[in-house]
N, C-alpha and C positions, 0 to 999 in steps of 0.2 A: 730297216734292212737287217736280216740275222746271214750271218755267214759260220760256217760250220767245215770240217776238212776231217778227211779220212783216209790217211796212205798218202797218197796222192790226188785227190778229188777235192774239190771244193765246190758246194753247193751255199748256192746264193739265193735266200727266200725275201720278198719286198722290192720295193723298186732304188733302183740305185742311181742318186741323186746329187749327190754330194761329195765335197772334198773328204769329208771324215768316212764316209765310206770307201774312196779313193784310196784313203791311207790304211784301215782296216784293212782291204782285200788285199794289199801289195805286200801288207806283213804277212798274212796267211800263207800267201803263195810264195812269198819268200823265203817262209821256214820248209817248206816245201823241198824248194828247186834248191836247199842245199843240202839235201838227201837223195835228188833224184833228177833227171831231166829232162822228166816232160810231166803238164802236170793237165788235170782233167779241170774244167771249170764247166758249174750247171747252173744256169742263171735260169730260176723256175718262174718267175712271174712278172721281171722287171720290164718292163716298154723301152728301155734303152739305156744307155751307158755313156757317163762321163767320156769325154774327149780325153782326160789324163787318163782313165784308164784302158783305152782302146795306145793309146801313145805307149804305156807301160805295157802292154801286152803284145805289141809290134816290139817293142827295146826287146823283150825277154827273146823272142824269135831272133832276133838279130846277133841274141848271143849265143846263140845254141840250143834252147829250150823247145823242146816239141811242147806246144800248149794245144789242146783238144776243148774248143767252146762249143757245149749245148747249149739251146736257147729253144725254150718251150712259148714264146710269142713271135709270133708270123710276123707284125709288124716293126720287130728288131731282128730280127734274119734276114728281112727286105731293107733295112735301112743298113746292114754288116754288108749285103750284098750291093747299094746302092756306092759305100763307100771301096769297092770291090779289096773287101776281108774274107771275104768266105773262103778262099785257098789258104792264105794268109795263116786262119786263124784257125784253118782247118773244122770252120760253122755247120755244127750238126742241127738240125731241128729234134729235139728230142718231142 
C-alpha cells in the first residue's frame, strides 16, 4: 500500500490490509485534520478496508471532521453501503 496526501486529500494506491497500514493512514490524516476539518480520502484500488480503520474514520466524524471517501471499486462501495457508511462517510464512487 502507497499512501500519499496533498492539502487536504489523501490518496491511497494497493490494497489495505493491515494494522501498519492502519497506523500509516491515521498519521497522514492526522497531520491533516490538524490544519483543517475535513479531509478528502481516495482509496484507488483497495477491495476493502480494515475494521480499525472504518472505526477511526467513524471517531474522526464524531469529532467534528467532515471526511469525504472516494472509492474507485464497486465491490467496497457495496460492502460501505452494506455496513450503511455511505452517508456516514459521505462514499463517493470515484
Amino acid at each position: 500500500m502507497e499512501i500519499s496526501s496533498s492539502s487536504n486529500i489523501v490518496t491511497i494506491k494497493g490494497n489495505i490490509k493491515s494494522l501498519t497500514h492502519y497506523e500509516e493512514l491515521k498519521r497522514e490524516i492526522d497531520n491533516i485534520i490538524t490544519n483543517s476539518s475535513n479531509v478528502k480520502i481516495k482509496i484507488l484500488e483497495s477491495i476493502s478496508i480494515t475494521s480499525s480503520i472504518i472505526g477511526y474514520l467513524c471517531k474522526l466524524v464524531d469529532e467534528g471532521v467532515d471526511v469525504e471517501l472516494h472509492v474507485h471499486n464497486e465491490g467496497l462501495k457495496n460492502l460501505l453501503d452494506d455496513l450503511n457508511l455511505i452517508s456516514l462517510l459521505n462514499v463517493r464512487k470515484a
